[in-house]
C-alpha positions as CSV (number, residue, x, y, z in Angstrom):
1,X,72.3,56.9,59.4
2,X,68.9,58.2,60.5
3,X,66.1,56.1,60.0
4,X,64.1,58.6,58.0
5,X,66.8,60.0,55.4
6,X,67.3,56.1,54.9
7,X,63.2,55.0,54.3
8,X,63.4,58.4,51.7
9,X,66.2,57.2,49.7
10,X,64.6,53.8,49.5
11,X,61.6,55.8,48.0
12,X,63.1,57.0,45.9
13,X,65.3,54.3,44.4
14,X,62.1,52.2,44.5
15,X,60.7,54.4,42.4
16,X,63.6,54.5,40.0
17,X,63.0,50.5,39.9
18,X,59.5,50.8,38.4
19,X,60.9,53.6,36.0
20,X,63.0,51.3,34.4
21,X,60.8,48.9,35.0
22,X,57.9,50.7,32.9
23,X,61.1,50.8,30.0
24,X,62.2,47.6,30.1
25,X,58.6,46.2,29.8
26,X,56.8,49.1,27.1
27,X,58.1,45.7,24.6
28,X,55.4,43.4,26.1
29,X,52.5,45.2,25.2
30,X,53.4,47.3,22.0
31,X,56.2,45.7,20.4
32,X,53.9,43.2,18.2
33,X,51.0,45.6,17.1
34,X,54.2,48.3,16.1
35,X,55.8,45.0,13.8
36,X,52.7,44.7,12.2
37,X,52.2,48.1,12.0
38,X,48.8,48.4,13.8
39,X,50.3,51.3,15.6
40,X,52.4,53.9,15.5
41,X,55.4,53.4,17.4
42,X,54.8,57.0,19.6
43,X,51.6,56.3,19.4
44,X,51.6,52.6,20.6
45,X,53.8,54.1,23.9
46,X,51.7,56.7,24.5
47,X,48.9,54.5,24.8
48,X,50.8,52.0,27.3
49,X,52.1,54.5,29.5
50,X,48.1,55.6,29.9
51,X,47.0,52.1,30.6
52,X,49.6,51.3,32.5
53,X,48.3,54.1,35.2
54,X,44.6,52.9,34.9
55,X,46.0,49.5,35.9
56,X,48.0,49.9,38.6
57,X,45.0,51.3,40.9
58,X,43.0,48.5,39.6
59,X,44.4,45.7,42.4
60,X,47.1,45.5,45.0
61,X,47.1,41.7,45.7
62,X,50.6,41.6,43.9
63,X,51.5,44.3,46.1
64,X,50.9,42.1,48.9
65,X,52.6,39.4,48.1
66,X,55.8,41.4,47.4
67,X,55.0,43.3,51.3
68,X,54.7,40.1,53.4
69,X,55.1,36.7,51.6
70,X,59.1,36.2,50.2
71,X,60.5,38.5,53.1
72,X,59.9,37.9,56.4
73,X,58.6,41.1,58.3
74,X,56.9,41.6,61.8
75,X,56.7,40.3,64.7
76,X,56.0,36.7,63.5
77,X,59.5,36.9,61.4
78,X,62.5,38.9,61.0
79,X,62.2,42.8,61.1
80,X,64.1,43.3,57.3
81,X,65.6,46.9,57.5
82,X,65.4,49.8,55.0
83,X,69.4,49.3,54.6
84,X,68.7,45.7,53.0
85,X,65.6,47.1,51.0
86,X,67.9,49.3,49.7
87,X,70.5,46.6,48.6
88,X,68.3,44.5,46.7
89,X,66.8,47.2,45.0
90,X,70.5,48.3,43.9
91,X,70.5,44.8,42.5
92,X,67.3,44.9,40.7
93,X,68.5,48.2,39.3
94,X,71.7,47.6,37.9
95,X,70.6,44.4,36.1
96,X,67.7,45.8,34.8
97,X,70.1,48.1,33.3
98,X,72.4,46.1,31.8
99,X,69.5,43.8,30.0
100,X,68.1,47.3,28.5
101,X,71.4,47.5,27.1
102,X,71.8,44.5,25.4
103,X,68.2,44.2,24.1
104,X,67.0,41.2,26.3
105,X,63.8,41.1,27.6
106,X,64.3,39.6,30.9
107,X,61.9,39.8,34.0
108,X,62.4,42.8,36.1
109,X,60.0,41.0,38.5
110,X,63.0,38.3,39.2
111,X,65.4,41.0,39.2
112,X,63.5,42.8,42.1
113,X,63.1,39.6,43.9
114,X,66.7,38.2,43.4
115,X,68.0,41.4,44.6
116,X,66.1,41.4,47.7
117,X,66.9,37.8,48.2
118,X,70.8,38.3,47.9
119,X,70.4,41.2,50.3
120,X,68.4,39.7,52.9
121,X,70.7,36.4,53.1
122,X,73.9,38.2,53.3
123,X,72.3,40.9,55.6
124,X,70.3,39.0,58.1
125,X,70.7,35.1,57.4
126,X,68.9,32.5,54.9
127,X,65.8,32.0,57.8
128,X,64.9,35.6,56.6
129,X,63.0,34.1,53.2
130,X,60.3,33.0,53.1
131,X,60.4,29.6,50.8
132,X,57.2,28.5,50.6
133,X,56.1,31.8,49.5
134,X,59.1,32.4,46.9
135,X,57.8,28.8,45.5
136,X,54.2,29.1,44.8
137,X,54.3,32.8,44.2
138,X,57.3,33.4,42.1
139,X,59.3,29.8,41.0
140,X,56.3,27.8,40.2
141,X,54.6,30.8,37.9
142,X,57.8,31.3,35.9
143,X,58.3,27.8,34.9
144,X,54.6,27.3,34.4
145,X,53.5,30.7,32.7
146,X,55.5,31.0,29.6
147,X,54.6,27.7,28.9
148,X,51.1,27.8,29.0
149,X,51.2,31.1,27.3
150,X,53.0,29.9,24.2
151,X,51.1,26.9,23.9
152,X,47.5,28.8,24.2
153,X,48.9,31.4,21.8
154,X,50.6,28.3,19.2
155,X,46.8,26.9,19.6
156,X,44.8,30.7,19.1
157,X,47.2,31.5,15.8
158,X,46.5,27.9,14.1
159,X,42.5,29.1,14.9
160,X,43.0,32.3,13.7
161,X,44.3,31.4,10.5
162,X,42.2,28.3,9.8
163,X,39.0,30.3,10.4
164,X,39.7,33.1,8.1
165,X,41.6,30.7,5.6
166,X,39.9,30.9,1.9
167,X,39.7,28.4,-1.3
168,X,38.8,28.8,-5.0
169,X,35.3,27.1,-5.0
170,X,36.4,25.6,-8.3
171,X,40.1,24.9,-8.3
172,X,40.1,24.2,-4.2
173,X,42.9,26.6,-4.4
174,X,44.1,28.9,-1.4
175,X,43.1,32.1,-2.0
176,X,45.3,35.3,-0.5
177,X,43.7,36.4,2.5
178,X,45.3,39.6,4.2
179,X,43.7,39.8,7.3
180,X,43.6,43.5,8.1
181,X,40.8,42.5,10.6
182,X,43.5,41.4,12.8
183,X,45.6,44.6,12.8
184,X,42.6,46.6,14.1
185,X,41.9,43.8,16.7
186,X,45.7,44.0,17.7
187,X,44.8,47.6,19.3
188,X,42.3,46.6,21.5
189,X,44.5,43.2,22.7
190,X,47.8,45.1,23.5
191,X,45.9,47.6,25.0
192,X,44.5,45.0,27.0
193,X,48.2,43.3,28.0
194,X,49.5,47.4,28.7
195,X,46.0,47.4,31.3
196,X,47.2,44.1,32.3
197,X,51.2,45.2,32.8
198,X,49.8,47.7,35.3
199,X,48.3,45.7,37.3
200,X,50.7,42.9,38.2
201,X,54.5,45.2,37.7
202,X,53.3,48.3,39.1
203,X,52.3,46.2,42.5
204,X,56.2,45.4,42.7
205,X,57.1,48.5,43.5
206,X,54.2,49.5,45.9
207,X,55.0,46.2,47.6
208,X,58.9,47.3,48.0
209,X,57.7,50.5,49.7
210,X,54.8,49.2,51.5
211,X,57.8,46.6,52.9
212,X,60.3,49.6,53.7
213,X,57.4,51.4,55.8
214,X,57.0,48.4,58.0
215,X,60.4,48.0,58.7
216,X,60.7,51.6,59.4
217,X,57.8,50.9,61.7
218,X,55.7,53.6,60.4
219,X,53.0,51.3,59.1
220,X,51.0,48.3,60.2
221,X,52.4,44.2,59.6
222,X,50.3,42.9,57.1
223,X,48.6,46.0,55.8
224,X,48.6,47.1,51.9
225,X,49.8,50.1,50.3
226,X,48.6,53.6,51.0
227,X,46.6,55.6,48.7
228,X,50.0,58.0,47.3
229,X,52.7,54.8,47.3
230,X,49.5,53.5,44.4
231,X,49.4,56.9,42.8
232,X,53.3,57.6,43.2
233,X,54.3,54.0,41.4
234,X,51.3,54.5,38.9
235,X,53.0,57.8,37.3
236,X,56.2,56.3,37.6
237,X,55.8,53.5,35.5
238,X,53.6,55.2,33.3
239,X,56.5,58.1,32.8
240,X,58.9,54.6,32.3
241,X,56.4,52.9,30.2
242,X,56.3,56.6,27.7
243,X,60.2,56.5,27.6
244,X,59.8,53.6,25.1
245,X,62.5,50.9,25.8
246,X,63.2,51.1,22.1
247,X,65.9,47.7,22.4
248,X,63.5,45.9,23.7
249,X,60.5,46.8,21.5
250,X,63.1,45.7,18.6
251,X,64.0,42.4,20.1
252,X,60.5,41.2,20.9
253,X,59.0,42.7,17.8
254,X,61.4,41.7,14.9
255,X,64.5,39.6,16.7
256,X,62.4,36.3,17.9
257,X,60.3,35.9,14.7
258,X,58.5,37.8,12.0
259,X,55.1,39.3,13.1
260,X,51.7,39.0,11.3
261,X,48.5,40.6,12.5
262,X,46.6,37.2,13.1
263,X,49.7,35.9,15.1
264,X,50.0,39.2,16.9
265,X,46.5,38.9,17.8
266,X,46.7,36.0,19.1
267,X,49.8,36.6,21.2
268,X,48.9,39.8,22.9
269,X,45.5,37.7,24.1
270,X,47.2,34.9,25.5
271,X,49.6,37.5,27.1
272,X,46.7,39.5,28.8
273,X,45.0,36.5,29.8
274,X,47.8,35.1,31.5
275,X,48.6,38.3,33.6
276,X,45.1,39.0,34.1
277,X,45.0,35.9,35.8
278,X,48.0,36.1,37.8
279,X,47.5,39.6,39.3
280,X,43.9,38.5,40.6
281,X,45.5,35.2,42.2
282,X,48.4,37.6,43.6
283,X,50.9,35.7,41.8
284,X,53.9,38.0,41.0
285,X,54.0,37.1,37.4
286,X,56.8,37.9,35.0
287,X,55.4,39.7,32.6
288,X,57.8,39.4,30.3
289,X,58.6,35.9,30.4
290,X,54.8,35.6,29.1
291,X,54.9,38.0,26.6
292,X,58.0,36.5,24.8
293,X,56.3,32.8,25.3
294,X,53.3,34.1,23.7
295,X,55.4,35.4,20.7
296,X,57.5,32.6,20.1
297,X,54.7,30.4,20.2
298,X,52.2,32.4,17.6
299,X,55.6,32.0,15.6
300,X,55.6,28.4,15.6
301,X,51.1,28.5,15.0
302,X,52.1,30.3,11.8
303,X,52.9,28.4,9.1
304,X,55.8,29.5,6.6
305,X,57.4,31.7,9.6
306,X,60.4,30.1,11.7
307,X,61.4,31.2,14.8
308,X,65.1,32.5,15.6
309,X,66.3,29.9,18.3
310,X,69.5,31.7,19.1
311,X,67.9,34.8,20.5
312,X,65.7,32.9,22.2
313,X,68.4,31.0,23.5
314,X,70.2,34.4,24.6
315,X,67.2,35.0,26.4
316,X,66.5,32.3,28.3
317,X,70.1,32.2,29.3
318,X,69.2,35.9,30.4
319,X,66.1,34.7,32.4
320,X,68.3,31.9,34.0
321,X,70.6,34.3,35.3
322,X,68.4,36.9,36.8
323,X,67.8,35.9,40.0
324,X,71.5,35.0,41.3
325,X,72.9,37.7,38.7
326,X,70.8,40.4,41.0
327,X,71.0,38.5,44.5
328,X,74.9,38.8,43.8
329,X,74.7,42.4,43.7
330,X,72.2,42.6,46.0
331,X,74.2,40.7,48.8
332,X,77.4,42.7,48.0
333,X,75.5,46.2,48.4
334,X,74.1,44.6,51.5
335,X,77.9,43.8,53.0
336,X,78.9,47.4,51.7
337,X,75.9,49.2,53.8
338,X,76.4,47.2,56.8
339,X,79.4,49.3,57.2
340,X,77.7,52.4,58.3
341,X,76.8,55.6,56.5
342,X,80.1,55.2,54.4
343,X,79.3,52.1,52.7
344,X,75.6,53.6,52.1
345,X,77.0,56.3,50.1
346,X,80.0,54.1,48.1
347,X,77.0,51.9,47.4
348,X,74.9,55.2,46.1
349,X,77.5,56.5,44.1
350,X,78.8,53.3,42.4
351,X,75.2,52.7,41.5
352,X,74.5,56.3,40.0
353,X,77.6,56.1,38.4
354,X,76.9,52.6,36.5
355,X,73.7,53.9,35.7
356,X,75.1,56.7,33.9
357,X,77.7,55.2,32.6
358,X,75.2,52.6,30.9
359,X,72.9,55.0,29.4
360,X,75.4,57.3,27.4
361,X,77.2,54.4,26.5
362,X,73.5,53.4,24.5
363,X,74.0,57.0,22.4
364,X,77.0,55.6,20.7
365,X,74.6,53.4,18.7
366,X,70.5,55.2,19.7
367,X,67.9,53.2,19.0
368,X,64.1,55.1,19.0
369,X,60.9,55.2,17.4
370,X,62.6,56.0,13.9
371,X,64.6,52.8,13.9
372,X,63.7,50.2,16.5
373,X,61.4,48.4,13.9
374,X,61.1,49.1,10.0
375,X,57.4,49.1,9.0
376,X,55.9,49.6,5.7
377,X,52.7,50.8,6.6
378,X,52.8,51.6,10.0
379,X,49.9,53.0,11.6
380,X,46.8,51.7,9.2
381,X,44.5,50.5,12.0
382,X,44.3,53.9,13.6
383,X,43.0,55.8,10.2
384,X,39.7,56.4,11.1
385,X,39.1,58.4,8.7
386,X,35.6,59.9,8.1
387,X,33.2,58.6,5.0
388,X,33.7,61.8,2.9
389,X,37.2,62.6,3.9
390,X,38.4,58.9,2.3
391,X,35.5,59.8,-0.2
392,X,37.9,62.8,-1.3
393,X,41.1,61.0,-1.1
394,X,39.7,58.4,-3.7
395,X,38.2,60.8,-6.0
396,X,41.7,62.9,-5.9
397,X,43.5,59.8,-6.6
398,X,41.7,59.1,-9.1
399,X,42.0,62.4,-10.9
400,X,45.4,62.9,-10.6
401,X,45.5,59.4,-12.0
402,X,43.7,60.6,-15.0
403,X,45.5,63.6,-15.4
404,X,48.9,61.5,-15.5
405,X,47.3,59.2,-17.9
406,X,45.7,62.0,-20.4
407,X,49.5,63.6,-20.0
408,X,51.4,60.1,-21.2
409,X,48.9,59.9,-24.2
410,X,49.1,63.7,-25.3
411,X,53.2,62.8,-25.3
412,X,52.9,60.2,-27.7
413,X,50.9,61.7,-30.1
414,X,53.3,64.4,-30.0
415,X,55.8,61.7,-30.6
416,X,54.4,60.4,-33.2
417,X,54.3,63.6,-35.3
C-alpha cells in the first residue's frame, strides 16, 4: 500500500481517537459541578470543549513522551511503521468504544498505549518497547496518581467542611450550613481540570501523529509536533469533549457516590492539581483514573455519604483490563495488516462496522443532557443576575404573594356569609 495513503488514514483514525477521547473524558471535568448543579449540563460541555482547546496548545511534553519514549523510533531503535500505528490505534478505538457503552470511565490514555503495545509486539518483536519508559511514564503514574489524588481530595473535603462547619453559641448545637459558596467555586475548579484535560489527553494524539510522521520519514527523530497536528488534535477533542459522553457524566456524577458542592470542590482541585502536575513533568497521566480517585475519596471526607463499592469495583476491573484488553486487538489488527492491502482494509471495515454497530445500539436506551443526571436546581451558580433585575424578581414575588393571600382571605369571608 503506498506509504502516503497509509500515513493519511492513520491521521485520520488518530484523530477519531482523540474524538472519542474528548467523549469518553467530558465526565472528568463536568460530571461533579452538573450533580451539584453548579452548571448546566449544555452549559458545563460547552465550557469543556472551549478549555479543552486553550489547553492543548498550552504544552507538548506529553506529546513527547507518547513520540519517542514507549515505542522505539529512529535510528537508535526500531523504525515502527504507519501499518502498526494503525493497529494499535484500532485497539484504542474499539475499547474506548465499548467502555462508552457500558458507562465506565476507564483511561483512554492506557487504551492508546495498550493498543500500540499489542501492535508493536506482534508486528515487529517485544525489543520494539521501550520498558523503562512505559514504567516511569505510564505504570508507575497509574498506580501512584489515583491514590494520591483520593487521599488529597479525602483530606481537602474534611477541611472544607470543618472550616465552614457552624454551632449554636448557646446550645453548642450544629447549625445547617448550605454551602452555596462551594457551587460557585466548583465553576472555576472544573474549569480548571477541563484546562488541565487539554493539556495532558490532547498530547496523546499529537504524540501518535507526530510518531506516524517519523516512521513515514517525513519528519525529524526526536522532534515534537507541528504547528496544525496541535491545532488539528485541539478542535478534535474539543468537538469530542462538546458531544458530551452523557454515560459517563452519569456514572462519575451520581453512580460512585452522592455529590455535594464542598466535596465537588474539593475533588475537581485535587483532580487539576494532579494533571497539572503530570503534563508539566511529561508524564502521560490518566486522566480519568484521577478524576474517579478524587471523587471517591471526597465521598469517603464527607460525612453521612457512603460510597458505592460495586461500581467502583466494575471500574477498576475495567482499568485492569485496559491495557491487554486493547494490546489484544491491537496485535490482532497488527497480524491482519501484515497481510498486505487486504488485511488493511478487513481491518478498516471490521472497525467502522463495530463502531457503528456500538453507537446505534446506545439509541435503544439514549442517554443526554435531559436524563444523564437529575438535578433540582441545576444551574444556580451561573445566575448572575443584575442588582435590580433580582430586585424585580423579589418585589414580583412578593406581590403575587400578596395577591394570593388577599384572594384566600376575601374567600373566607365569602364563606362565612
Amino acid at each position: 500500500m503506498d506509504i502516503t495513503f497509509m500515513v493519511a488514514l492513520v491521521i485520520a483514525l488518530a484523530l477519531f481517537f482523540d474524538f472519542t477521547n474528548g467523549f469518553h473524558d467530558t465526565a472528568n471535568a463536568m460530571a461533579t459541578p452538573i450533580a451539584t448543579g453548579a452548571i448546566k449540563p449544555k452549559t458545563a460541555v460547552t465550557l469543556a470543549a472551549i478549555l479543552n482547546l486553550v489547553g492543548a496548545f498550552l504544552s507538548t511534553e506529553v506529546a513527547k513522551t507518547v513520540s519517542g519514549g514507549i515505542i522505539r523510533e529512529g535510528s537508535d531503535g526500531i523504525q515502527i511503521t504507519p501499518d502498526i500505528i494503525f493497529a494499535g490505534l484500532m485497539g484504542a478505538i474499539l475499547w474506548n468504544m465499548i467502555t462508552w457503552l457500558k458507562g465506565l470511565p476507564s483511561s483512554s490514555s492506557h487504551a492508546l498505549f495498550g493498543g500500540l503495545i499489542g501492535a508493536a509486539i506482534a508486528g515487529i518483536g517485544f525489543n520494539s518497547i521501550n520498558l523503562e519508559g512505559l514504567m516511569q511514564k505510564v505504570i508507575l503514574p497509574a498506580i501512584f496518581a489515583p491514590l494520591i489524588a483520593g487521599i488529597v481530595a479525602y483530606v481537602c473535603t474534611r477541611l472544607a467542611y470543618a472550616l465552614t462547619s457552624r454551632h449554636d453559641p448557646e446550645t453548642g448545637s450544629k447549625l445547617t450550613q448550605k454551602r452555596g459558596g462551594f457551587r460557585t467555586g466548583q465553576i472555576f475548579t472544573s474549569s480548571l481540570v477541563a484546562l488541565a484535560h487539554g493539556t495532558n489527553d490532547a498530547q496523546k494524539t499529537m504524540g501518535i501523529i507526530t510518531l506516524v510522521l517519523i516512521a513515514a520519514g517525513t519528519q525529524e527523530t526526536g522532534s515534537g509536533p507541528q504547528l496544525w497536528v496541535i491545532a488539528a488534535c485541539a478542535f478534535a477533542i474539543a468537538i469530542g469533549t462538546y458531544a458530551g459522553g452523557w454515560r459517563i457524566i452519569r456514572t462519575m456524577g451520581a453512580g460512585l457516590t452522592e455529590v455535594k458542592p464542598a466535596q465537588g470542590f474539593a475533588a475537581e482541585t485535587s483532580t487539576a492539581s494532579a494533571i497539572l502536575a503530570s503534563s508539566h513533568l511529561g508524564f502521560a497521566l490518566s486522566t480519568t483514573q484521577v478524576a474517579s480517585g478524587s471523587v471517591i475519596g471526597s465521598g469517603m471526607g464527607r460525612k453521612g455519604t457512603s460510597v458505592r463499592w460495586s461500581m467502583v469495583g466494575k471500574i477498576a476491573l475495567g482499568w485492569l483490563f485496559t491495557l491487554p484488553a486493547a494490546g489484544i486487538v491491537g496485535a490482532l489488527t497488527a497480524l491482519l495488516v501484515k497481510t498486505g492491502v487486504i488485511g488493511v482494509l478487513i481491518a478498516a471495515v471490521a472497525g467502522t462496522a463495530a463502531v457503528l454497530f456500538m453507537f446505534f445500539y446506545s439509541r435503544k436506551s439514549a442517554v443526554g443532557h435531559h436524563n444523564a443526571i437529575e438535578v433540582e436546581e441545576a444551574g444556580q451558580a451561573v445566575r448572575f443576575a443584575k442588582k435590580k433585575a433580582m430586585a424585580r424578581a423579589r418585589a414580583h414575588a412578593k406581590a403575587k404573594a400578596q395577591a394570593n393571600a388577599d384572594a384566600d382571605a376575601n374567600n373566607q369571608k365569602e364563606t362565612q356569609r
